[in-house]
ROGUSE-322223 format. One record per residue: residue in one letter; x, y, z of N, C-alpha, C, O in turn. Coordinates in pm, whole numbers. Example, Ala and Ser with C-alpha at 12.3 -4.5 7.8 and 13.67 -1.06 7.14 Angstrom:
% residues 2
<type = A	n.X = 1319	n.Y = -569	n.Z = 780	ca.X = 1230	ca.Y = -450	ca.Z = 780	c.X = 1320	c.Y = -330	c.Z = 780	o.X = 1424	o.Y = -332	o.Z = 846>
<type = S	n.X = 1285	n.Y = -225	n.Z = 708	ca.X = 1367	ca.Y = -106	ca.Z = 714	c.X = 1290	c.Y = 3	c.Z = 787	o.X = 1341	o.Y = 114	o.Z = 804>
% end
This chain:
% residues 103
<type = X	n.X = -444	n.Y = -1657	n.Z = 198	ca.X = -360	ca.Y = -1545	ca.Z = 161	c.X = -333	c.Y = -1461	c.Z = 286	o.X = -418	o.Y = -1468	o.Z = 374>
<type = X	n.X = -228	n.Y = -1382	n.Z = 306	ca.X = -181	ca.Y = -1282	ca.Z = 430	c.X = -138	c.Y = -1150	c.Z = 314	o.X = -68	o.Y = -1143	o.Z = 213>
<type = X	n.X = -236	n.Y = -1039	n.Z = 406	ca.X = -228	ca.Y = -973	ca.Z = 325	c.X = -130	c.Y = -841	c.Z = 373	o.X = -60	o.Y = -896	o.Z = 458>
<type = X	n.X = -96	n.Y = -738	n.Z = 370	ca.X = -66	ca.Y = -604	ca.Z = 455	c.X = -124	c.Y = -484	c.Z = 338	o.X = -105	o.Y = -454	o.Z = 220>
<type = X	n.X = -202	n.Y = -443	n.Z = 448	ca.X = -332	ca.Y = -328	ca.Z = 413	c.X = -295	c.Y = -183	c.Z = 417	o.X = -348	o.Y = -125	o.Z = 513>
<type = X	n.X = -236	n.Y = -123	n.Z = 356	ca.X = -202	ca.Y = 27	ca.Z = 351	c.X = -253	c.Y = 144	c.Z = 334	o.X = -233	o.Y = 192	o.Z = 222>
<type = X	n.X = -322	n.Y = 216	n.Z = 421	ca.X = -393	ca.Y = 316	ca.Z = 437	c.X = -317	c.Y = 481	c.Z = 482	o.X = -272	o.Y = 524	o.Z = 588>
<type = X	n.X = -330	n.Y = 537	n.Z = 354	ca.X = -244	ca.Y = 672	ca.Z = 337	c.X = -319	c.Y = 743	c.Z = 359	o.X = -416	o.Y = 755	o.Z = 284>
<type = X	n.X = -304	n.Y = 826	n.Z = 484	ca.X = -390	ca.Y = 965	ca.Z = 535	c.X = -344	c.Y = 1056	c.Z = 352	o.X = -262	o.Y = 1023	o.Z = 266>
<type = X	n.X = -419	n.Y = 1148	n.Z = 358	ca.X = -421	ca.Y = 1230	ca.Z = 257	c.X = -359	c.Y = 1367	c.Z = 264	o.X = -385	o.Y = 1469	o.Z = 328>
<type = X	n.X = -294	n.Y = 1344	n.Z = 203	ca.X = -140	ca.Y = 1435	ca.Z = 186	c.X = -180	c.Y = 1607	c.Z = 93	o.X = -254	o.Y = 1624	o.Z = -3>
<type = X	n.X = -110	n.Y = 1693	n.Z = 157	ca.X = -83	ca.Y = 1812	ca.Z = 134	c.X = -103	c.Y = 1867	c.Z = -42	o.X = -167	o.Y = 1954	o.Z = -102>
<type = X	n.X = -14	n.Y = 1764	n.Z = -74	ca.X = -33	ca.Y = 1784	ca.Z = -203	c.X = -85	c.Y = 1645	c.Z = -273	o.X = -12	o.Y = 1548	o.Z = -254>
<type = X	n.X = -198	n.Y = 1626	n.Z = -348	ca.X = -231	ca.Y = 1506	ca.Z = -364	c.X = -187	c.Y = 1486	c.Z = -519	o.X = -197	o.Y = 1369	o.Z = -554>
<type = X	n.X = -137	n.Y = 1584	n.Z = -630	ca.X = -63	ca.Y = 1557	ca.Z = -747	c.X = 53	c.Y = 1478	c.Z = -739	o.X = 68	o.Y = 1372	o.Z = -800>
<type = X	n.X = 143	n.Y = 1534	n.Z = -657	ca.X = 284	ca.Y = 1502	ca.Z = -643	c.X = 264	c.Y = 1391	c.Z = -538	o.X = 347	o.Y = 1300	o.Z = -546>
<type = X	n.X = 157	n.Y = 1378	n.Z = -426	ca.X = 200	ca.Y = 1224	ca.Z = -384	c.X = 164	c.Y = 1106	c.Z = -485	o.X = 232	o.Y = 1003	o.Z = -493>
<type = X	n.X = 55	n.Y = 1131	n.Z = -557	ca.X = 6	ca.Y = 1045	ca.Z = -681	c.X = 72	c.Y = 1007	c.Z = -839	o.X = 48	o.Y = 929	o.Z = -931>
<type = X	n.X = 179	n.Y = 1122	n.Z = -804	ca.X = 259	ca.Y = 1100	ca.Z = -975	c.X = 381	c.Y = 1008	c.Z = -865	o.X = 405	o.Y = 894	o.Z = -906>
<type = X	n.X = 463	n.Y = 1055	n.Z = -722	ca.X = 497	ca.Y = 935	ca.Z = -674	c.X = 519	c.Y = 849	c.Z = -652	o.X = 622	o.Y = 783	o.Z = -662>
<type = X	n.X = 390	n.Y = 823	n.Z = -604	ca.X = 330	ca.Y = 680	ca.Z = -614	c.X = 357	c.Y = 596	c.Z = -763	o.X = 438	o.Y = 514	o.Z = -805>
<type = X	n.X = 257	n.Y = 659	n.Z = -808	ca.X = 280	ca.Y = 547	ca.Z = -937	c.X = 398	c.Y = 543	c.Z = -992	o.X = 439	o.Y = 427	o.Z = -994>
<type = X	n.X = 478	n.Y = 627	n.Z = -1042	ca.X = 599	ca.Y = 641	ca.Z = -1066	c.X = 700	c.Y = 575	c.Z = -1017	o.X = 774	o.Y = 506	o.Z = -1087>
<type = X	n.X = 714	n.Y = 594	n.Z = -868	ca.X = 845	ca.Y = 516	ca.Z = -795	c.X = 790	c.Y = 454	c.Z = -664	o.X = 870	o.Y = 366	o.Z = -632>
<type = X	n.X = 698	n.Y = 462	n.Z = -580	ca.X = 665	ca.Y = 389	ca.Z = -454	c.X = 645	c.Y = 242	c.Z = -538	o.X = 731	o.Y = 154	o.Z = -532>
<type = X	n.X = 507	n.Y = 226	n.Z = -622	ca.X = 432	ca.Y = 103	ca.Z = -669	c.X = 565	c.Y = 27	c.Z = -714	o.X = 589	o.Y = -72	o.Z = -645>
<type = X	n.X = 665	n.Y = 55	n.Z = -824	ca.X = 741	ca.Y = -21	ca.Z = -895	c.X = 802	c.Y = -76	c.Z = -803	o.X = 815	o.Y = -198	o.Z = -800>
<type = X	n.X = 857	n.Y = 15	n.Z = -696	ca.X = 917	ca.Y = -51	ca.Z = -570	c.X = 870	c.Y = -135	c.Z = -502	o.X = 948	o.Y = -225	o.Z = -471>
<type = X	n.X = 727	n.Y = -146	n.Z = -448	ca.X = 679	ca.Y = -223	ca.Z = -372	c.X = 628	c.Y = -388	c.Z = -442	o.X = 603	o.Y = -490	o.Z = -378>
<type = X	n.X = 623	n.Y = -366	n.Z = -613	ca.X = 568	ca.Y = -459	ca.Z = -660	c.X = 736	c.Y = -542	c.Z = -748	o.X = 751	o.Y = -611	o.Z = -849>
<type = X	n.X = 831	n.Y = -486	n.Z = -644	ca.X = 956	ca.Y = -580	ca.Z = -668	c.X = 993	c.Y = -651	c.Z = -564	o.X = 1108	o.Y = -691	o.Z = -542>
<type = X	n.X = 859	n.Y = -674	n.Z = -469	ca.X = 886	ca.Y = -727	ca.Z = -387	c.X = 868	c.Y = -920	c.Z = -341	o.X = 755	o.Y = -968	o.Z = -332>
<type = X	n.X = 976	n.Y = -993	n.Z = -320	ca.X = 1008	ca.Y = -1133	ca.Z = -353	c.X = 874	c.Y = -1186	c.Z = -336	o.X = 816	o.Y = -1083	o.Z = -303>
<type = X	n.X = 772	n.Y = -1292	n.Z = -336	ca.X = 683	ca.Y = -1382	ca.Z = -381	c.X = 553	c.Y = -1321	c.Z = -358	o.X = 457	o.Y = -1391	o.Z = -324>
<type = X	n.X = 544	n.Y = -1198	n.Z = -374	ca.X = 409	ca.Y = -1050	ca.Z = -399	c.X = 315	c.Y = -1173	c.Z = -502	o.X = 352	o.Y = -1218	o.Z = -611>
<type = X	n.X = 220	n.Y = -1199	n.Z = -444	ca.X = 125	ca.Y = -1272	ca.Z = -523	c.X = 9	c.Y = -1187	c.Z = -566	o.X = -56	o.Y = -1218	o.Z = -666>
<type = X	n.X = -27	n.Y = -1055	n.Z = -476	ca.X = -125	ca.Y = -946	ca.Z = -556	c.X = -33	c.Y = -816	c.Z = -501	o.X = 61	o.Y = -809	o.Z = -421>
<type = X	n.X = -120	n.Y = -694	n.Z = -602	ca.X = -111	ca.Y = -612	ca.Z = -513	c.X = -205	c.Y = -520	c.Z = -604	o.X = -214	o.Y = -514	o.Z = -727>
<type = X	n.X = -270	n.Y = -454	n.Z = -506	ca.X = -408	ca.Y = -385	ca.Z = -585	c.X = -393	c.Y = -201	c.Z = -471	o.X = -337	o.Y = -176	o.Z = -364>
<type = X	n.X = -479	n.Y = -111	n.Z = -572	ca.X = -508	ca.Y = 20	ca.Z = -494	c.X = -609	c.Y = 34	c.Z = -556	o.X = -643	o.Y = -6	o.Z = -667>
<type = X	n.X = -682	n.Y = 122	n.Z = -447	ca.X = -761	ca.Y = 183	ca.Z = -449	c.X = -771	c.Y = 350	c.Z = -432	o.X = -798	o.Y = 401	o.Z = -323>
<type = X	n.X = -747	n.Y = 421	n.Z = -542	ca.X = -761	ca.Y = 583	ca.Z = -522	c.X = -926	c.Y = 629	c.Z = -466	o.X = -1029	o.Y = 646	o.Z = -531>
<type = X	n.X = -901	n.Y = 638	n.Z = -344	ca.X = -1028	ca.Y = 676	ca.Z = -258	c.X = -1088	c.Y = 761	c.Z = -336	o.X = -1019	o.Y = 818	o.Z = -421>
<type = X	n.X = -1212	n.Y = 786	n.Z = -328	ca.X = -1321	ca.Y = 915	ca.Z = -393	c.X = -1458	c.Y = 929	c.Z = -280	o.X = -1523	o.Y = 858	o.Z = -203>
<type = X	n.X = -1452	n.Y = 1043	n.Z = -320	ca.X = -1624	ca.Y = 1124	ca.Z = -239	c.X = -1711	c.Y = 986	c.Z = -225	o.X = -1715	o.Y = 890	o.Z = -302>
<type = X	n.X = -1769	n.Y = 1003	n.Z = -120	ca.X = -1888	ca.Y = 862	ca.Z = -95	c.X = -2031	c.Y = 947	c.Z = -164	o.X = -2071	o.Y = 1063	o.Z = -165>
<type = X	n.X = -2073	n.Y = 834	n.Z = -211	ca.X = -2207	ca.Y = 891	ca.Z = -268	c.X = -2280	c.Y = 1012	c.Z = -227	o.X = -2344	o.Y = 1080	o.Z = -307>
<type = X	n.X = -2266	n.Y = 1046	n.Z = -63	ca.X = -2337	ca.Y = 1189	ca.Z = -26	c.X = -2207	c.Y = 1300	c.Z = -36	o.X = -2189	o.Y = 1395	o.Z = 40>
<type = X	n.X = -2134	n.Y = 1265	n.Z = -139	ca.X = -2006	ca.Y = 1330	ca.Z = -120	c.X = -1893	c.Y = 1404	c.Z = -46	o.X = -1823	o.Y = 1504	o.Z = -64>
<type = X	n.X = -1912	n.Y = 1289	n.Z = 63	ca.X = -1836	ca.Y = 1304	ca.Z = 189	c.X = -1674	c.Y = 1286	c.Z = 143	o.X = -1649	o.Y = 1239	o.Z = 32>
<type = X	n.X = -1597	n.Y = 1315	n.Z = 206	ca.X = -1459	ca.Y = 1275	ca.Z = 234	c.X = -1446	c.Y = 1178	c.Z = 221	o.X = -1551	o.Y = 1124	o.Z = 253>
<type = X	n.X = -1349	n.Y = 1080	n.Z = 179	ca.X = -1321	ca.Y = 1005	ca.Z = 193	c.X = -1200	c.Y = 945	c.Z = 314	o.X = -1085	o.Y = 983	o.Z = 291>
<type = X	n.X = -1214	n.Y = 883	n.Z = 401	ca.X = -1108	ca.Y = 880	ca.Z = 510	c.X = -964	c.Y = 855	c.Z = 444	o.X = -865	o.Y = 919	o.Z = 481>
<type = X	n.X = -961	n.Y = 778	n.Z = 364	ca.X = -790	ca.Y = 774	ca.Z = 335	c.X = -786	c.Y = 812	c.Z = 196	o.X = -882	o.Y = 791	o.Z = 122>
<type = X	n.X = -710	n.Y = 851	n.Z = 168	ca.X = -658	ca.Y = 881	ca.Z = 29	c.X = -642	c.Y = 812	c.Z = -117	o.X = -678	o.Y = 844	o.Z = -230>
<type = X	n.X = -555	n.Y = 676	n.Z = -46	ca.X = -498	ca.Y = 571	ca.Z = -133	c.X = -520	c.Y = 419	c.Z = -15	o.X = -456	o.Y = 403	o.Z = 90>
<type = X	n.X = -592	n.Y = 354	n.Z = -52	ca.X = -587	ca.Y = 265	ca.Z = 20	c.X = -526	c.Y = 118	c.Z = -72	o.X = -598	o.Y = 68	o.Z = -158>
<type = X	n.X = -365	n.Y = 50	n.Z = -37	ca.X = -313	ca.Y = -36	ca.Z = -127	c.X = -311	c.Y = -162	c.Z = -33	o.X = -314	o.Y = -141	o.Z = 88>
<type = X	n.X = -306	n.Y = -319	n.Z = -89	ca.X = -354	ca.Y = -419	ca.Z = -91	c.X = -222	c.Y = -510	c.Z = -109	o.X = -188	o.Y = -503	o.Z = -227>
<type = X	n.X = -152	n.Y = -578	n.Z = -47	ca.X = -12	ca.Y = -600	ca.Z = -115	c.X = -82	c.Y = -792	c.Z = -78	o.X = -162	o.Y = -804	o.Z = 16>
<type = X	n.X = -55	n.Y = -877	n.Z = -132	ca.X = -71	ca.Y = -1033	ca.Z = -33	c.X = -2	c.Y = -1138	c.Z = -106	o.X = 2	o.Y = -1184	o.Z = -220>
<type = X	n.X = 48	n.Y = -1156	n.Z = 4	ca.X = 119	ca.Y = -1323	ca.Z = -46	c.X = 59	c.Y = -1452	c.Z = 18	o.X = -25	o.Y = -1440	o.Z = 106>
<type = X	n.X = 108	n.Y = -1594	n.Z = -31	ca.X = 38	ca.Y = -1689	ca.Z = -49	c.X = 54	c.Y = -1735	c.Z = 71	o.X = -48	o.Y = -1803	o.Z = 82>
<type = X	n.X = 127	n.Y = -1751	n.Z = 197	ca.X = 135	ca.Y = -1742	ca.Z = 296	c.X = 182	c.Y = -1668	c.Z = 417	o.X = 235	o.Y = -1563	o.Z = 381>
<type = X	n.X = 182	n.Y = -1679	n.Z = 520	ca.X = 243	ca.Y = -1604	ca.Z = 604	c.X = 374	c.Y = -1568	c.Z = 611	o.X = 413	o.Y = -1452	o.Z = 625>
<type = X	n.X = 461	n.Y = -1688	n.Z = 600	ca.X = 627	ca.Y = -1733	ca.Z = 562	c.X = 651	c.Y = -1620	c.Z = 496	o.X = 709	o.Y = -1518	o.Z = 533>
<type = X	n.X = 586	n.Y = -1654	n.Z = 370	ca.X = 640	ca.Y = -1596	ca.Z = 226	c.X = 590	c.Y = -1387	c.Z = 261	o.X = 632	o.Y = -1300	o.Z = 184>
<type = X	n.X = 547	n.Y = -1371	n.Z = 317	ca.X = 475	ca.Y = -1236	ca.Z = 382	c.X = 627	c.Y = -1194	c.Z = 433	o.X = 698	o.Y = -1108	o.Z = 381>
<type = X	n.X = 664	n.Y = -1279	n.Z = 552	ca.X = 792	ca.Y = -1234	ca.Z = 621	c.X = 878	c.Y = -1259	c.Z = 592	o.X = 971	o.Y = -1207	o.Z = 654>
<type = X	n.X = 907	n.Y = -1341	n.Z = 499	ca.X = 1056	ca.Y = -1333	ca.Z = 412	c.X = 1050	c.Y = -1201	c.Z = 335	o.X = 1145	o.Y = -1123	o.Z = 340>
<type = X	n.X = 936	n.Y = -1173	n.Z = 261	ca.X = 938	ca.Y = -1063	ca.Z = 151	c.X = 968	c.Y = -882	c.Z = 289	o.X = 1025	o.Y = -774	o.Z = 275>
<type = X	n.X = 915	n.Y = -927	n.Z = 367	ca.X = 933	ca.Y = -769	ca.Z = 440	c.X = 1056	c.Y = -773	c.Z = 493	o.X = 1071	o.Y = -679	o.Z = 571>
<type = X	n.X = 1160	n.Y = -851	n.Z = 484	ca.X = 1287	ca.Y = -881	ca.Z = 545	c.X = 1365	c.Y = -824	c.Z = 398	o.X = 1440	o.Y = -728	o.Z = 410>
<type = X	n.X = 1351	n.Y = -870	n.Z = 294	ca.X = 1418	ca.Y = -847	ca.Z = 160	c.X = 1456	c.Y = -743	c.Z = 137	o.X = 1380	o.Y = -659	o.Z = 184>
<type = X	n.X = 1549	n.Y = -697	n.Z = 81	ca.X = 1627	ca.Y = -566	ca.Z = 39	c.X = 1540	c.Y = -483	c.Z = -36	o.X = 1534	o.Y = -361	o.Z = -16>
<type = X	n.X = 1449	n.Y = -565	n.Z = -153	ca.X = 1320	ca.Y = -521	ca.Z = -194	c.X = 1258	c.Y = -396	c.Z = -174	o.X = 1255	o.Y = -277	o.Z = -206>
<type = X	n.X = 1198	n.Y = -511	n.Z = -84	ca.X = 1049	ca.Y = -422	ca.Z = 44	c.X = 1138	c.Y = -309	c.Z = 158	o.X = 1101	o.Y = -196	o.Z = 191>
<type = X	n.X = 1245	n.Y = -373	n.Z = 196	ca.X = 1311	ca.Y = -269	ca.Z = 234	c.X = 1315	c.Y = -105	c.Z = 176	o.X = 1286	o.Y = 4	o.Z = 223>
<type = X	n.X = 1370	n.Y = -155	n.Z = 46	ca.X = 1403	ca.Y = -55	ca.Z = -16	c.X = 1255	c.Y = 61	c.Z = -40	o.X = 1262	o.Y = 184	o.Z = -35>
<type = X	n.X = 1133	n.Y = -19	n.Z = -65	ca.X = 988	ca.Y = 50	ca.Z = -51	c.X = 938	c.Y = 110	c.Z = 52	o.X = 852	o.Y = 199	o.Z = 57>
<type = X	n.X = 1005	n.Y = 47	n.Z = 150	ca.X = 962	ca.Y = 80	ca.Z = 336	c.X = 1047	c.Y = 265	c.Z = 352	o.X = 1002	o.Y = 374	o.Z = 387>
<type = X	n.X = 1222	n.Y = 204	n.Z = 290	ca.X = 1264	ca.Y = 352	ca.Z = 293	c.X = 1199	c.Y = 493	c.Z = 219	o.X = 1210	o.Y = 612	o.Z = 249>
<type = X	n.X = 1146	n.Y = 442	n.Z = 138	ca.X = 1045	ca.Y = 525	ca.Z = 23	c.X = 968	c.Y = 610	c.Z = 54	o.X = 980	o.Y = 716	o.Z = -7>
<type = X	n.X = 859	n.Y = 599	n.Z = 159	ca.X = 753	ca.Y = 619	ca.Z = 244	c.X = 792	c.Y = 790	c.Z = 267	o.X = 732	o.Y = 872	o.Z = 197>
<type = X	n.X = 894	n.Y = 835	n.Z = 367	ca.X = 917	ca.Y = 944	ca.Z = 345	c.X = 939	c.Y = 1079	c.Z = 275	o.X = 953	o.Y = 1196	o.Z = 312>
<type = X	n.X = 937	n.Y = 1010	n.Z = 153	ca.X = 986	ca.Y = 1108	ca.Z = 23	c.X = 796	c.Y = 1145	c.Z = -63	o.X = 766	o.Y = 1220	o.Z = -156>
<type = X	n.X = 718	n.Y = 1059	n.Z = 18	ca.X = 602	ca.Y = 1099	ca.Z = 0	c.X = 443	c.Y = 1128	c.Z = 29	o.X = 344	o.Y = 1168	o.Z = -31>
<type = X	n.X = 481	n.Y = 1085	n.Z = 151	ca.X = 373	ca.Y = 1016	ca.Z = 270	c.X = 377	c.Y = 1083	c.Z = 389	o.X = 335	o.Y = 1015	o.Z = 483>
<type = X	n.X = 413	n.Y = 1194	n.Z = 417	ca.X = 440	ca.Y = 1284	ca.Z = 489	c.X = 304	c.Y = 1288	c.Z = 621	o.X = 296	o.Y = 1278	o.Z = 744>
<type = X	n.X = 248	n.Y = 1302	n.Z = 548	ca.X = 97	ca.Y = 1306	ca.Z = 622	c.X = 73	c.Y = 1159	c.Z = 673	o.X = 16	o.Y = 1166	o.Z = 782>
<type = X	n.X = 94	n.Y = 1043	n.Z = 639	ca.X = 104	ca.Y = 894	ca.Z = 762	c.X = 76	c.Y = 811	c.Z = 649	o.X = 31	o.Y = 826	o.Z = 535>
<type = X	n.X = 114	n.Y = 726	n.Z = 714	ca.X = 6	ca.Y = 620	ca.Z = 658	c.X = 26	c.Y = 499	c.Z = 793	o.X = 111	o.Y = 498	o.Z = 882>
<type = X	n.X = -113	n.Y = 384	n.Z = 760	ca.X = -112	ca.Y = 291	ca.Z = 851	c.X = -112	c.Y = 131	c.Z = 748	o.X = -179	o.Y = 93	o.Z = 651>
<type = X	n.X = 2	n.Y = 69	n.Z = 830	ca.X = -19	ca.Y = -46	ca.Z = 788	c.X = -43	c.Y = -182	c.Z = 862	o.X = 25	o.Y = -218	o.Z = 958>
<type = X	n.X = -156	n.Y = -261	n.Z = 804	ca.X = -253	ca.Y = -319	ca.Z = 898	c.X = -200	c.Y = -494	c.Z = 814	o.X = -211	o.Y = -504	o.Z = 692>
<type = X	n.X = -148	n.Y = -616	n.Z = 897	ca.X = -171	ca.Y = -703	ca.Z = 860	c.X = -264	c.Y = -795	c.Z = 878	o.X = -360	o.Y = -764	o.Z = 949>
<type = X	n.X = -260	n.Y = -901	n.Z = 829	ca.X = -387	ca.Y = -989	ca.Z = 857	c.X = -379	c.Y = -1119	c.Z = 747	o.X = -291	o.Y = -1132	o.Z = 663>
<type = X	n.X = -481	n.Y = -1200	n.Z = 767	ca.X = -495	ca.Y = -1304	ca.Z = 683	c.X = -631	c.Y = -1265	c.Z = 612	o.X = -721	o.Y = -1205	o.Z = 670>
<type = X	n.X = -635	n.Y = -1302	n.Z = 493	ca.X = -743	ca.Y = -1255	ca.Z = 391	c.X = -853	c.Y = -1366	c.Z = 418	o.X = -823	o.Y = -1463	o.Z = 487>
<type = X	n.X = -984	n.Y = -1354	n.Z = 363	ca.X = -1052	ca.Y = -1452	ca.Z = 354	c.X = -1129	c.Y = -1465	c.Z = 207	o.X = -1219	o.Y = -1391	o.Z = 247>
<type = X	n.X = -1165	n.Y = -1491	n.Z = 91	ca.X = -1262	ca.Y = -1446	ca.Z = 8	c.X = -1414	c.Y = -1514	c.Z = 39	o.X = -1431	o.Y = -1634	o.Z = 62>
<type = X	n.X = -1514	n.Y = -1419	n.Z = 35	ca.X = -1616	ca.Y = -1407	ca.Z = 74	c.X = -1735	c.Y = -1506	c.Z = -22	o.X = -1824	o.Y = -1591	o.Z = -15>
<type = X	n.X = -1644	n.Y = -1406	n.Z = -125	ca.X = -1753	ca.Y = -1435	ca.Z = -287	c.X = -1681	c.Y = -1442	c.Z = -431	o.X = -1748	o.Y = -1460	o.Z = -532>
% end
């Protein structure tokens, strides 16, 4: 699997980036051509109830690499990439890679 790893610094207002998100970023990003997962994680306090470094950390992967860069070329993902601004103000980083499962 090739995955691209999305890590959202934590935003100003965390209601309105989160009704966002689910609302119109996700639908967008999960119309994207041969998306074989896509998973989030809404960060929370670490057990000594520290901060959490990112906010929203999301999981997008397709079944190969190909199929990875056809889908980020697509009008799609495009259209999700333009998105980013209308809610993400504060950053985000996106990290690719090839997946491995462990267990």
């Amino acid at each position: 699997m090739h995955q691209l790893t999305v890590l959202y610094n934590h935003p100003a207002d965390p209601a309105a980036f989160d009704k966002h998100y689910r609302e119109v970023h996700a639908p967008l990003a999960a119309k994207a051509p041969g998306l074989a997962g896509y998973t989030v994680t809404w960060c929370r306090p670490g057990p000594d109830g520290s901060k959490p470094a990112y906010h929203l950390i999301a999981v997008l992967s397709w079944e190969t690499e190909e199929a990875l860069k056809a889908s980020l070329a697509s009008p799609e993902f495009q259209a999700a990439g333009a998105d980013l601004p209308n809610f993400a103000a504060a950053g985000a980083q996106l990290i690719f890679g090839e997946s491995e499962t462990v267990v």
